[in-house]
DSSP file (Angstrom, degrees, kcal/mol; ACC not computed):
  #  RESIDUE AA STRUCTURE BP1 BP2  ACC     N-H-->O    O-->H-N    N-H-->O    O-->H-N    TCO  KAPPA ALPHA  PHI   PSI    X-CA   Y-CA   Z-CA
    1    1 A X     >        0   0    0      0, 0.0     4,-1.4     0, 0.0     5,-0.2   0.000 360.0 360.0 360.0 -39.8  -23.8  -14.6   -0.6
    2    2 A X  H  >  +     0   0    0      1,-0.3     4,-1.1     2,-0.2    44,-0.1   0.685 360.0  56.7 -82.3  -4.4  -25.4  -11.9    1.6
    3    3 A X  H  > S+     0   0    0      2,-0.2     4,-1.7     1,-0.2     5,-0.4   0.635 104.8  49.3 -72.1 -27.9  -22.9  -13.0    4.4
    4    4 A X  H  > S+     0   0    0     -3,-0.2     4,-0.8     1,-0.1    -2,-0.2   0.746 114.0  53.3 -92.3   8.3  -19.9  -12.3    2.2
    5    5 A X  H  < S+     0   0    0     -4,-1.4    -2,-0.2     2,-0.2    -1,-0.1   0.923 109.6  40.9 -53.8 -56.8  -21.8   -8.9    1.5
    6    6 A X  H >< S+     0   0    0     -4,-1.1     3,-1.6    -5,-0.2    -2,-0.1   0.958 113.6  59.3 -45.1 -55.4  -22.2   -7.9    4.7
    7    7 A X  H >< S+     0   0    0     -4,-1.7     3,-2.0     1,-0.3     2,-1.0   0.978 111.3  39.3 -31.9 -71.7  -18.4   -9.4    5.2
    8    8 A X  T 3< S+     0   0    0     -4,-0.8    -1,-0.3    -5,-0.4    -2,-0.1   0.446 102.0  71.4 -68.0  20.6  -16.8   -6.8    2.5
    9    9 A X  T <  S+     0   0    0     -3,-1.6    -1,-0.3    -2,-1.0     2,-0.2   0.263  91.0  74.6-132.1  11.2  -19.0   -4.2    3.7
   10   10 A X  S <> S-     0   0    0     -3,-2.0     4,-1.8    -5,-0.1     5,-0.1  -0.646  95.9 -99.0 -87.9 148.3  -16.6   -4.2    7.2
   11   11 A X  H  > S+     0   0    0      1,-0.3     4,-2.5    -2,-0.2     5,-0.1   0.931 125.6  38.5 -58.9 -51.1  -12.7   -2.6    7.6
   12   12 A X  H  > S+     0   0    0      1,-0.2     4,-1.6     2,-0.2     3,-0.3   0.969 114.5  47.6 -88.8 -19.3  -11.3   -5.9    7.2
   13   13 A X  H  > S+     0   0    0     -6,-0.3     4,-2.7     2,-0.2     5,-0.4   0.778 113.6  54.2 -59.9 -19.6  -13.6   -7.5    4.4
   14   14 A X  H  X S+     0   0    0     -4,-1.8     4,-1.8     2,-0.1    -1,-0.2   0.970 115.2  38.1 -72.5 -43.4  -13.0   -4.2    2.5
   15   15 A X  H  X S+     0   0    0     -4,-2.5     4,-1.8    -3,-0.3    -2,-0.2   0.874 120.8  45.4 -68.1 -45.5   -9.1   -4.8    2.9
   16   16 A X  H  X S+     0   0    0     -4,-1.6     4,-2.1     2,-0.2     5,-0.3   0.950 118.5  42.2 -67.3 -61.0   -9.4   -8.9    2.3
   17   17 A X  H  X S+     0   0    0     -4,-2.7     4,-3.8     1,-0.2     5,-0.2   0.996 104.8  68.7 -67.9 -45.4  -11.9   -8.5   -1.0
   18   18 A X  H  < S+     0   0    0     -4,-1.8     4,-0.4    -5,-0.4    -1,-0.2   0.856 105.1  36.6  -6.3 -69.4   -9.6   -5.7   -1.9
   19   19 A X  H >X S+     0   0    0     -4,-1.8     3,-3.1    -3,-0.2     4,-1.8   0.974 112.3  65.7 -77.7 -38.9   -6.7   -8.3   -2.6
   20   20 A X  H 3X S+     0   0    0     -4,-2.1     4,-1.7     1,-0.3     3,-0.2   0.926 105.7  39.4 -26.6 -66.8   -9.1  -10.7   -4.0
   21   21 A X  H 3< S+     0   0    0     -4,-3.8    -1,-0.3    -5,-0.3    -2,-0.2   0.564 120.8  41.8 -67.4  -6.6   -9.8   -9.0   -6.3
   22   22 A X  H <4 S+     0   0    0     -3,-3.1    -2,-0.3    -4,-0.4    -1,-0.2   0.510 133.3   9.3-111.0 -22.3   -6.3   -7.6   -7.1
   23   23 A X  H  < S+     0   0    0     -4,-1.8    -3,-0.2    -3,-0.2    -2,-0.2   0.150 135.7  30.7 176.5  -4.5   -4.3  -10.7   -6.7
   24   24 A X    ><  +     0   0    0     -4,-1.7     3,-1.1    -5,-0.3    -3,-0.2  -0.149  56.0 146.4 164.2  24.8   -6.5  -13.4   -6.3
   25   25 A X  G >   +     0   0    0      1,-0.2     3,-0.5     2,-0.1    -4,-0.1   0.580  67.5  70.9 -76.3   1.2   -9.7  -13.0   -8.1
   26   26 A X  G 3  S+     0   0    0      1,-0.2    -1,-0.2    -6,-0.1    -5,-0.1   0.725  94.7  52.7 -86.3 -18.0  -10.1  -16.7   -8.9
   27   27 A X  G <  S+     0   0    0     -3,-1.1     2,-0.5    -7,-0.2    -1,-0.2   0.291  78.0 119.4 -94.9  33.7  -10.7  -17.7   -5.6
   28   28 A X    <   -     0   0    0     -3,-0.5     2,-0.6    -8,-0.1    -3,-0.0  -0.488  68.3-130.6 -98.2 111.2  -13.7  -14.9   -5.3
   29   29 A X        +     0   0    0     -2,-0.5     2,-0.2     2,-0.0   -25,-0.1   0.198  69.1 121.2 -72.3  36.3  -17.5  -17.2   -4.4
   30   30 A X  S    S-     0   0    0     -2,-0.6     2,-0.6    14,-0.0    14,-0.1  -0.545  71.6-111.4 -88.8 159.6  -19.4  -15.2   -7.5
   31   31 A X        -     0   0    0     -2,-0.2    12,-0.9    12,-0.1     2,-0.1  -0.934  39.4-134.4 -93.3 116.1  -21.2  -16.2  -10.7
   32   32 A X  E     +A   42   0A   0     -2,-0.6    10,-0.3    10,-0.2     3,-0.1  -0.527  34.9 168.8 -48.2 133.8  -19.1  -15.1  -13.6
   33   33 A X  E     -     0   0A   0      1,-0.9     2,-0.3     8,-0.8     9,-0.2   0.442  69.2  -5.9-114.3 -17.3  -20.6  -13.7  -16.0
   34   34 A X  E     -A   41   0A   0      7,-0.8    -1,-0.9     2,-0.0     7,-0.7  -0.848  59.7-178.3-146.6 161.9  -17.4  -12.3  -18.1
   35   35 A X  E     +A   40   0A   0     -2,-0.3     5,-0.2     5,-0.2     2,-0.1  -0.670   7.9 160.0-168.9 138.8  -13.8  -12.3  -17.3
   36   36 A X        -     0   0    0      3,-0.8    -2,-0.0    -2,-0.2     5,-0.0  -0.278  60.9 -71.3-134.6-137.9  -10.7  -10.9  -19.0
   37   37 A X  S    S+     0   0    0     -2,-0.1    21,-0.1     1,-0.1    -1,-0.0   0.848 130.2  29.3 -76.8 -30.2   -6.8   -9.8  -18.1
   38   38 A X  S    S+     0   0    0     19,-0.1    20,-3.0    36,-0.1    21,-0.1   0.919 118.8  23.9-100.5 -41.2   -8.3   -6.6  -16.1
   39   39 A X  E     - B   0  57A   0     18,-0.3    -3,-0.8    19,-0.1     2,-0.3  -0.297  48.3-138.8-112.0-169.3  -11.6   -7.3  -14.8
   40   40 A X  E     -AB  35  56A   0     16,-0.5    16,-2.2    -5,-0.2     2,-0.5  -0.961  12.1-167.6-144.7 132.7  -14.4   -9.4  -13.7
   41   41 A X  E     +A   34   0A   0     -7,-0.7    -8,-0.8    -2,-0.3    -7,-0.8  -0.854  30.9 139.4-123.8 142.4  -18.2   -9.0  -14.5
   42   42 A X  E     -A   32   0A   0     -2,-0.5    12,-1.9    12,-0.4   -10,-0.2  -0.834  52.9 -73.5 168.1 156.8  -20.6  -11.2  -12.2
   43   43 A X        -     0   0    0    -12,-0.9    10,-0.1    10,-0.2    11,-0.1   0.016  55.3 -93.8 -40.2 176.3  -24.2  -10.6  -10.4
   44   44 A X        -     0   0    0      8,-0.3     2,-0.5     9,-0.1    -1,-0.1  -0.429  23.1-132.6 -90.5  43.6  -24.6   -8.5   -7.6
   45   45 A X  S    S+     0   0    0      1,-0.2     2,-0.6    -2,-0.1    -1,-0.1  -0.336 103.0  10.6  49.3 -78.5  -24.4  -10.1   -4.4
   46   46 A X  S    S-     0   0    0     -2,-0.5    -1,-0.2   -45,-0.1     2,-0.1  -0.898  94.2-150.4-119.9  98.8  -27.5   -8.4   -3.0
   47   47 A X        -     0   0    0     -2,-0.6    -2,-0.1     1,-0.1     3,-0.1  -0.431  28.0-165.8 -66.5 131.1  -29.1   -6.6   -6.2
   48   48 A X  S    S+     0   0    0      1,-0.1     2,-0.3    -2,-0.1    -1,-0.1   0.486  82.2  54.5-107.1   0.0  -31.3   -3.2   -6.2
   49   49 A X  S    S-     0   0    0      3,-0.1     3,-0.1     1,-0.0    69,-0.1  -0.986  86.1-120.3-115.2 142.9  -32.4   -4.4  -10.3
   50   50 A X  S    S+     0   0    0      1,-0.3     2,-0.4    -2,-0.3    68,-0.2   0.597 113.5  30.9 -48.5 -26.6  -33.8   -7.2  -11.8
   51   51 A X  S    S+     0   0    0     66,-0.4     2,-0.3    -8,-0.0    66,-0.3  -0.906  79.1 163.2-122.2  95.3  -30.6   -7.2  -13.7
   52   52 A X        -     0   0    0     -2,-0.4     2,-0.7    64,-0.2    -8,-0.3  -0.483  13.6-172.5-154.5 123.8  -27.9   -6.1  -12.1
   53   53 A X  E     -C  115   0B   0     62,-1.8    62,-0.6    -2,-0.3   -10,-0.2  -0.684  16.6-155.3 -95.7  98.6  -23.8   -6.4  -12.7
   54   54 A X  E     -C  114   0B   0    -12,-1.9     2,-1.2    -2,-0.7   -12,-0.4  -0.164  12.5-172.8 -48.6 119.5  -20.7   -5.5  -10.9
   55   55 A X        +     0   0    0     58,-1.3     2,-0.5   -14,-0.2    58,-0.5  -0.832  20.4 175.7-118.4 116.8  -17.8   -5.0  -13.5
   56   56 A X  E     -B   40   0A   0    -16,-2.2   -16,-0.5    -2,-1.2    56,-0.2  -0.867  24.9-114.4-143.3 139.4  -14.6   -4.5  -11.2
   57   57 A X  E     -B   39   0A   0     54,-1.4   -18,-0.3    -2,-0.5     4,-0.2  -0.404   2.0-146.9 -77.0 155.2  -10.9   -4.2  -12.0
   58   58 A X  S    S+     0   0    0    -20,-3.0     2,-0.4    -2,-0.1   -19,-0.1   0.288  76.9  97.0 -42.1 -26.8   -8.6   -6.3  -11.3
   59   59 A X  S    S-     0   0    0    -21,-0.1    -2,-0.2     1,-0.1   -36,-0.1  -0.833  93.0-101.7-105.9  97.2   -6.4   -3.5  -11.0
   60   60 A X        +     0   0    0     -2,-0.4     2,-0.1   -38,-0.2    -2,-0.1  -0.267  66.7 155.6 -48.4 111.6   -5.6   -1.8   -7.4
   61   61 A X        -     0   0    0     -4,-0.2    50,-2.2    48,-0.1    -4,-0.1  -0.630  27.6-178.0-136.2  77.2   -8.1    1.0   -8.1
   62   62 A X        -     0   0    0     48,-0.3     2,-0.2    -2,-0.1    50,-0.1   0.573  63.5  -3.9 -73.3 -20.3   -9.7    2.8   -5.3
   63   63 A X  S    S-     0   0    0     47,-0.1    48,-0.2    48,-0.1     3,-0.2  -0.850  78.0 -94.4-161.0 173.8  -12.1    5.4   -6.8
   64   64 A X  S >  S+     0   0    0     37,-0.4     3,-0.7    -2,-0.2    38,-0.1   0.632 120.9  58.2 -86.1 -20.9  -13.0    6.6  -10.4
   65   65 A X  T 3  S+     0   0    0      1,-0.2    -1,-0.2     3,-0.0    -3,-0.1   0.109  91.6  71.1 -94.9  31.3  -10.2    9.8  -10.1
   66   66 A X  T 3  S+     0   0    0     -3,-0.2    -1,-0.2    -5,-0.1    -2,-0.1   0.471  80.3  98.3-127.9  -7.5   -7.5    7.2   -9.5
   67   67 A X  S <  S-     0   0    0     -3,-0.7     2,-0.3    -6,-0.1     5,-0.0   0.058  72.1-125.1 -43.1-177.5   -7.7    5.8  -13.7
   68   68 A X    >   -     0   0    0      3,-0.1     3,-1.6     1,-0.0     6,-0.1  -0.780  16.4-159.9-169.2 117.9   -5.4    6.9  -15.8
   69   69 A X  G >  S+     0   0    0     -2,-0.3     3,-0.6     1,-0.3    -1,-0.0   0.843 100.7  60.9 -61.0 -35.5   -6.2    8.8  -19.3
   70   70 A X  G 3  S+     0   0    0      1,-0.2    -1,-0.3     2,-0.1    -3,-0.0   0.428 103.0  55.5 -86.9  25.4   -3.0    8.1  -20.5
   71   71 A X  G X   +     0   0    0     -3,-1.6     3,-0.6     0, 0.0     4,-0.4  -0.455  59.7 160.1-114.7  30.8   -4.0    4.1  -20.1
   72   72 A X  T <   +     0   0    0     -3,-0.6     5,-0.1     1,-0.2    -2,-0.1   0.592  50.2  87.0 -71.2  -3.1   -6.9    3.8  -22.0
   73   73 A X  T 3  S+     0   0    0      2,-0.2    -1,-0.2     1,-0.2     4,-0.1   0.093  85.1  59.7 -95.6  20.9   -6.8   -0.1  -22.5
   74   74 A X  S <> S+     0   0    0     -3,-0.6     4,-3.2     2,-0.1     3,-0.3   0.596 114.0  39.3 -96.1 -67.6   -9.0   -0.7  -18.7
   75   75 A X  T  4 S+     0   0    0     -4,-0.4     4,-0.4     2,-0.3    -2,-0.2   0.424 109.5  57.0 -67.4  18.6  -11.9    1.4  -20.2
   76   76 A X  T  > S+     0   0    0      3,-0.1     4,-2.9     2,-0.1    -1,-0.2   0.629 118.4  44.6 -93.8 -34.4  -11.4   -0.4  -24.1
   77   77 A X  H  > S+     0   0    0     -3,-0.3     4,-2.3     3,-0.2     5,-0.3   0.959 111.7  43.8 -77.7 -50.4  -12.1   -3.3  -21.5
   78   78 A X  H  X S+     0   0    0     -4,-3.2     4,-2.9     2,-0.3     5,-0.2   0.966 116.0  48.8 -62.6 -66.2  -14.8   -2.1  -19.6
   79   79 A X  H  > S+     0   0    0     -4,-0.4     4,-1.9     1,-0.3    -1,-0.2   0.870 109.3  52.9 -26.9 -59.0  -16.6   -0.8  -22.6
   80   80 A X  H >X S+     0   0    0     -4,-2.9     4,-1.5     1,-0.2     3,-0.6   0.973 111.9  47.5 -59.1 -48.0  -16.1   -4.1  -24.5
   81   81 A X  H 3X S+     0   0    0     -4,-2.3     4,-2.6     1,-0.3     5,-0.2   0.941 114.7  43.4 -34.1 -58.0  -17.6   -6.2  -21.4
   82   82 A X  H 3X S+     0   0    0     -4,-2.9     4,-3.2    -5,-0.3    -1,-0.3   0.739 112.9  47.4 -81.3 -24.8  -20.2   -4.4  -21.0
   83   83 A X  H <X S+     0   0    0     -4,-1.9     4,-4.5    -3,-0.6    -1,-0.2   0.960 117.7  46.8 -41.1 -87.5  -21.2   -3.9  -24.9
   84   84 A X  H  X S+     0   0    0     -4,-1.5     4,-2.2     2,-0.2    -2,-0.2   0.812 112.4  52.6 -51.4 -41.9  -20.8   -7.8  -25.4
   85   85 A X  H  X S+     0   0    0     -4,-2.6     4,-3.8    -5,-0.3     6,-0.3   0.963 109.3  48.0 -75.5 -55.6  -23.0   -8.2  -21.9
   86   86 A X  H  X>S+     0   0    0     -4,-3.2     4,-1.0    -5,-0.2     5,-0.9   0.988 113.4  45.5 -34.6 -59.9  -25.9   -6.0  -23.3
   87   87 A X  H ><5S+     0   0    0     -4,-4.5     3,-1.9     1,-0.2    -2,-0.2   0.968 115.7  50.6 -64.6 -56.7  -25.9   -8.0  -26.8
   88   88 A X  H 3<5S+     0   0    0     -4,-2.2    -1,-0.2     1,-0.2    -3,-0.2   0.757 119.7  34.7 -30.1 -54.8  -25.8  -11.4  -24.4
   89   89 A X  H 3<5S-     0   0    0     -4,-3.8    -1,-0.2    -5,-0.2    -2,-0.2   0.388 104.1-127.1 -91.1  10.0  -28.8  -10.2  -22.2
   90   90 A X  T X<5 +     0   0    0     -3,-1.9     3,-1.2    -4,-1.0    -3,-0.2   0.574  58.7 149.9  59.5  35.9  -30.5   -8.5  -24.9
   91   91 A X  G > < +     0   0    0     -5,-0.9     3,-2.1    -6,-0.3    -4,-0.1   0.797  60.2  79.5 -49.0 -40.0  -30.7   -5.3  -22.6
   92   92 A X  G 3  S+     0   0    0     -6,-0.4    -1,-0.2     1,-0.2     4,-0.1   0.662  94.4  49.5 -42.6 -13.9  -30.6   -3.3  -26.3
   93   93 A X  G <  S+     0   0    0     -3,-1.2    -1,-0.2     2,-0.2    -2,-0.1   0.438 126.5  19.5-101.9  -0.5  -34.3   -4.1  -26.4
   94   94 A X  S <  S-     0   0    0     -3,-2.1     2,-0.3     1,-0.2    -3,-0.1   0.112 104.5 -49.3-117.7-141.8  -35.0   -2.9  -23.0
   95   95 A X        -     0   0    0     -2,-0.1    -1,-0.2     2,-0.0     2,-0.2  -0.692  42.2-178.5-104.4 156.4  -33.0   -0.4  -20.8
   96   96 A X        +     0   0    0     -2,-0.3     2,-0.4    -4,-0.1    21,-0.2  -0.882  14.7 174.4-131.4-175.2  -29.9    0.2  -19.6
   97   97 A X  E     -D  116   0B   0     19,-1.9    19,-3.5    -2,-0.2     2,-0.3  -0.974  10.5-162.3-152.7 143.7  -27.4    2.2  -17.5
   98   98 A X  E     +D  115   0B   0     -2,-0.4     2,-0.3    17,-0.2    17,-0.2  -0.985  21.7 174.2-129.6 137.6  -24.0    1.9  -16.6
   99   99 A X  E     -D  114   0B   0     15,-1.2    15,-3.8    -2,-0.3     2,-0.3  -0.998  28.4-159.3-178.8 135.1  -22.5    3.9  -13.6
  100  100 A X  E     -D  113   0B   0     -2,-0.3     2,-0.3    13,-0.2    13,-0.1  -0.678  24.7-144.0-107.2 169.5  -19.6    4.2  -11.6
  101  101 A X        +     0   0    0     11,-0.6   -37,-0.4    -2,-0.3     2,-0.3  -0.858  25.4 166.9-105.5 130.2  -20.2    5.9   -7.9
  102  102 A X    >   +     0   0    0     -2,-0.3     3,-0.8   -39,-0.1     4,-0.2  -0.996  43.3  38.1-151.1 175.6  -17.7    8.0   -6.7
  103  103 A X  G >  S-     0   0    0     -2,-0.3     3,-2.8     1,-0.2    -2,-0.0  -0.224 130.1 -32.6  81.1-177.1  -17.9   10.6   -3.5
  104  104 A X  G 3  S+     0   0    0      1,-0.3    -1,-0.2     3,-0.0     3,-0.0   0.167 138.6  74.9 -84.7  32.2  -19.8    9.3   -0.4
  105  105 A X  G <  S+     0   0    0     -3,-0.8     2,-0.8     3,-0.1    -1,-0.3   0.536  78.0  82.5 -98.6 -23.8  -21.9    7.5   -3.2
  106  106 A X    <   +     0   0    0     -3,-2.8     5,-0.0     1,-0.2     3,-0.0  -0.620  59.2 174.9 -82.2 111.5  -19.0    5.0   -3.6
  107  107 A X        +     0   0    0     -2,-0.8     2,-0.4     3,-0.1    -1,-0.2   0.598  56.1  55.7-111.3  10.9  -19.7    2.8   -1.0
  108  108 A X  S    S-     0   0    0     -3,-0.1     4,-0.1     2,-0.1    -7,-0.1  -0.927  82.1-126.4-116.4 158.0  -17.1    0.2   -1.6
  109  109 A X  S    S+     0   0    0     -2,-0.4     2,-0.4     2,-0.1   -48,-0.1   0.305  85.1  70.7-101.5  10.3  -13.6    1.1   -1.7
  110  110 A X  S    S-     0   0    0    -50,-0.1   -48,-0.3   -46,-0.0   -47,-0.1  -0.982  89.9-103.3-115.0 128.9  -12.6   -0.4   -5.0
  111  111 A X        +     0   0    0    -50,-2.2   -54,-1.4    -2,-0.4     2,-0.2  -0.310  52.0 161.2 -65.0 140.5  -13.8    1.1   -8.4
  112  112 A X        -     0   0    0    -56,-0.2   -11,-0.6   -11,-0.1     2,-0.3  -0.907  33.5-132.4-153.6 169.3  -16.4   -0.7   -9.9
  113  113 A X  E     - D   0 100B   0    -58,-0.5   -58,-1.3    -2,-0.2     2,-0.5  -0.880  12.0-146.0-120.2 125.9  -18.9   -0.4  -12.4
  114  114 A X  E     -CD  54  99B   0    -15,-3.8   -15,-1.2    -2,-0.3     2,-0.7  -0.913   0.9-161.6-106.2 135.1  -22.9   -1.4  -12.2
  115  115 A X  E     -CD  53  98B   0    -62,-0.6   -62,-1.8    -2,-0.5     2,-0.3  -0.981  27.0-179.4-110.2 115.2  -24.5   -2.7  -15.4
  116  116 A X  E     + D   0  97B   0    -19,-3.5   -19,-1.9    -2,-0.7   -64,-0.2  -0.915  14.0 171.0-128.4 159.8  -28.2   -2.0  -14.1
  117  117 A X              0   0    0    -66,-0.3   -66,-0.4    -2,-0.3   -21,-0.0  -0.665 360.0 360.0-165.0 112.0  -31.3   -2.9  -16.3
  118  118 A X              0   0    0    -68,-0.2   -68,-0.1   -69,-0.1   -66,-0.0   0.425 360.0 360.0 134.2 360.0  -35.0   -2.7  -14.8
């Protein structure tokens, strides 16, 4: 797993997971934790929390200004994931955060989501 990090963290692994994930998200080497029409929810390849989740669209997305408000039914998904993934890891009893990156915080080039808890 930390070799395909490293991997996707290079011009072409950003371009290669890039379709994976757009096109091709079944052949992706992650632990599922959730998956629906838009997205995919799984661990975090090299994790900076004791819990922490990657929610990433399906959906050629580059950045968080690249959605579209008049679309809402990616965020009714994201929401629901992540909602249903709290009650599932009992995070309500704890912490959590959910956070997108965007700006030279984004360091991958597809929007994604972190479900962090720790």
């Amino acid at each position: 797993m930390k070799n395909l990090y490293r991997f996707a963290n290079t011009v072409l692994g950003k371009f290669i997971i890039r379709i994976l994930f757009t096109k091709a998200s079944f052949m992706l080497p992650v632990k599922r934790l959730c998956e629906t029409e838009t997205l995919i929810a799984f661990e975090h390849p090299k994790p900076d929390y004791p819990v922490h989740i990657l929610l990433m669209p399906k959906l050629e997305l580059p950045n968080f200004q690249a959605l579209d408000a008049n679309d809402p039914a990616f965020m009714a998904d994201v929401v629901s994931t992540a909602q249903s993934l709290v009650d599932e890891l009992g995070l309500d009893k704890t912490n959590y955060r959910l956070i997108v990156n965007g700006g030279s915080n984004q360091h991958f080039p597809h929007l994604h989501f972190h479900l962090i808890s720790g």
